[in-house]
N, C-alpha and C positions, 0 to 999 in steps of 0.2 A: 478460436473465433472463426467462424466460415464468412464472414468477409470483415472488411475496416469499417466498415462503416459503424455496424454495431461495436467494436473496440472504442472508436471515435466517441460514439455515446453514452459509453460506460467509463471512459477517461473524463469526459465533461462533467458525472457526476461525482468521479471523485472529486475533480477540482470544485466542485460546489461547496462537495463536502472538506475541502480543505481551507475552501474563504470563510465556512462558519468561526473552523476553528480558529481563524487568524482574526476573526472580527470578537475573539472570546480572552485575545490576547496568547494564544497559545501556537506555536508553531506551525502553520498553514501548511499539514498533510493530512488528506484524504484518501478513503480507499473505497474499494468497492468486490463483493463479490459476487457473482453470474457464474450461472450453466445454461447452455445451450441463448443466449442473450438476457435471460434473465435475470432481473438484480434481486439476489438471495439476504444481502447484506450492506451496509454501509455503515463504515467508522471513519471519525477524525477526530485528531489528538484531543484527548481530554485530561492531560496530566495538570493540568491546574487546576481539576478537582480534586485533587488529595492521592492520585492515584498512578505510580509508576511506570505500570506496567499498560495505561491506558494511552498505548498508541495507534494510530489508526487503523492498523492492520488488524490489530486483537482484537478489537472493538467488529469490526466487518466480520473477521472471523466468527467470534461470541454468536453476532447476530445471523449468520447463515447458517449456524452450527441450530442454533433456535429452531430457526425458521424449519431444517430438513427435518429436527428430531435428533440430531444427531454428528455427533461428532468428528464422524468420515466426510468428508466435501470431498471426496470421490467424482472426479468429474466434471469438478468446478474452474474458474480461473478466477484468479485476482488481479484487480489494477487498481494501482497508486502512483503517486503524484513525486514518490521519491523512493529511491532505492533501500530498504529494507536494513536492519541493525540486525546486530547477529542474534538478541532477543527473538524478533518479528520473523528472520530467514527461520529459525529453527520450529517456530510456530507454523508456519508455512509448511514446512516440512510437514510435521506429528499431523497438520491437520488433510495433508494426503493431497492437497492443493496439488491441483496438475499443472497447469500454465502459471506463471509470474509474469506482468505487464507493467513495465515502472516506465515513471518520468523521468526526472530527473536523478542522473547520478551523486552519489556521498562518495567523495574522495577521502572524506574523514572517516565514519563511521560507516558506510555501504558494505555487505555483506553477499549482495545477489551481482557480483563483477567488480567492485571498486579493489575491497579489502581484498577479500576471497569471494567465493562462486558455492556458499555451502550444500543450497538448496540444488546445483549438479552435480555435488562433488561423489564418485561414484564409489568411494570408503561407507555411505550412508545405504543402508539396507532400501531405502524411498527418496528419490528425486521428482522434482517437481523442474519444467520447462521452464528458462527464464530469458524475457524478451524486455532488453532494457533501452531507453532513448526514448521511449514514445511519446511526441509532443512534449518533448524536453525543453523546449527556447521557454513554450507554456507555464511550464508545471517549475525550471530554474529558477523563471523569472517574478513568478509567486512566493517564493522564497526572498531571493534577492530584494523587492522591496519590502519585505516583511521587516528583514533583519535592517534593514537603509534608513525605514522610519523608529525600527526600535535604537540604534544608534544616536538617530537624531536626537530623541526624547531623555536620552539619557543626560 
């Protein structure tokens, strides 16, 4: 990113895209993918469609990979609303993602600094840059009432 500012407005849409998915009933994470400030892609969880592997990352990914032609994002960065599964870090990887921009950390399941650090780790022929915290109180606290009202309801 050549300055915050444009980070700052590529992190606001993944949280947009993270309140879709919490208003769908599905875990409020959002992603987004950009080159050069442009948004190439946007995912957020859709696994209560029927589908796995449809987490927000993939989904951003899927859709930049469209958008270029192509399945190298050579050049690109990603930002999401929460720290990456070791599913989503390895897709990160394969898809050549250069910068990683996360919110909020997974002390359970996180894969880009919590668990492990895969998408740095330098045993992997491709690393991708990972910058984690950004607008974390934000992107926790979207979480946190998520899971506080799914609690409630139970």
């Amino acid at each position: 990113m050549a300055f915050e500012g444009e980070l700052l407005a590529l992190m606001e849409e993944a949280l947009a895209q993270a309140r879709e998915a919490g208003e769908t009933g599905d875990v409020p994470v959002g992603a987004v993918v950009a080159r050069d400030g442009r948004i190439l892609g946007r995912g957020r969880n859709r696994r209560l469609e029927g589908d796995p592997l449809a987490h927000a990352e993939i989904e951003a990914l899927r859709d930049a990979a469209r958008a270029l032609g192509s399945w190298r994002l050579d050049g690109c960065d990603l930002v999401v609303t929460l720290e990456p599964c070791p599913m989503c870090a390895g897709a990160i990887m394969q898809s050549r993602i250069a910068r990683l921009f996360f919110g909020a950390f997974d002390p359970r399941a996180g894969c880009c600094g919590s668990l492990y650090n895969l998408p740095e780790d330098k045993r992997f022929p491709v690393r991708t840059q990972v910058f984690g915290g950004f607008m974390q109180e934000e992107c926790a606290g979207l979480l946190a009432e998520f899971f506080r009202k799914r609690r409630e309801n139970r």
